[in-house]
N, C-alpha and C positions, 0 to 999 in steps of 0.2 A: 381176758387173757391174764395169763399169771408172770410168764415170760415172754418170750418170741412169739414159741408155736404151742405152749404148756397153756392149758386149759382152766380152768379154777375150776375146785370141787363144788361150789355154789356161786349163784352171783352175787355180786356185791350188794348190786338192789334191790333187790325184790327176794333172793333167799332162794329161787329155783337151783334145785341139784344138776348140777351139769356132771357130775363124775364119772356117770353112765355111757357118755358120747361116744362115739363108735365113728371118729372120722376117718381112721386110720392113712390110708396112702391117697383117699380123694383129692385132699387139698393139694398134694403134693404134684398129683398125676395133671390135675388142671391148669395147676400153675404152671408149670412148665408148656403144656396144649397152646394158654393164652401167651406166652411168651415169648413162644417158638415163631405162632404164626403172626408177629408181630415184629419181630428182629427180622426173622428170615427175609422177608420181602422189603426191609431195610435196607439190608448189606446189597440184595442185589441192584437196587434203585442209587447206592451208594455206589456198587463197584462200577456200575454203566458208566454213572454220569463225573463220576471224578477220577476215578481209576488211581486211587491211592495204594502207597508200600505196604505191601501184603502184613506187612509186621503192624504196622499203625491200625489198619484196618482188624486184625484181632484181638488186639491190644484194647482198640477202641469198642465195639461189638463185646468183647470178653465183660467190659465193666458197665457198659448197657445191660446186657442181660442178666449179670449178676445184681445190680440196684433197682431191676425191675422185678425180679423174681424176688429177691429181701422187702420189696414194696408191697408186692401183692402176697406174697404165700400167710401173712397171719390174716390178710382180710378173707382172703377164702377158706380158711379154716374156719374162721367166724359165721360164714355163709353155709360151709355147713353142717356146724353144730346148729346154726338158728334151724334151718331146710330140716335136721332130724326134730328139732324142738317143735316145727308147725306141722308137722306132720304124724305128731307124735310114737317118734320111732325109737326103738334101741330104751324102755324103759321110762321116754318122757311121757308123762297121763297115766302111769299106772295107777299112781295113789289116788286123783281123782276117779277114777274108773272103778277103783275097790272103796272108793265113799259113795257113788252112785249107786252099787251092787247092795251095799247096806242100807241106802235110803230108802228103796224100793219097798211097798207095804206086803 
């Protein structure tokens, strides 16, 4: 990663092009999926058994879910750019696939 959720045009170590990645709205849609059903069953396990001021309780939940989803969303972006890289999708193995095509007698 370059930034947050900004990708780098190669990697640092090895020199593999990542500019082609195509994660688009995945990481975003997941993160939020794994977040949801992780808070959700939270609050209600919260509100049974303490039954706190509606204001604390969102307040509190509000900044759980925002330090969980800023926690996870550049890891699952990472998850899948690699997921397009092993799979070779969206451009990654072209160039080896077009050295193979020439090695051929």
């Amino acid at each position: 990663m370059r930034g947050f959720l900004s990708v780098r045009d190669d990697c640092a170590v090895c020199g593999e092009e990542l500019h082609h990645q195509r994660a688009d709205d995945g990481p975003s849609w997941a993160t939020i999926l794994i977040t949801v059903h992780l808070v959700a069953p939270s609050m209600l396990i919260v509100f049974t058994v303490f039954r706190p001021e509606p204001w604390i309780m969102a307040t509190g939940f509000s900044i759980v879910f925002v330090l969980l989803t800023m926690f996870l969303l550049p890891r699952i972006k990472g998850m899948f750019v690699a997921l397009q890289w092993a799979k070779r999708m969206h451009g990654f193995g072209e160039r080896s696939d077009a050295l193979d095509k020439h090695a051929e007698p």
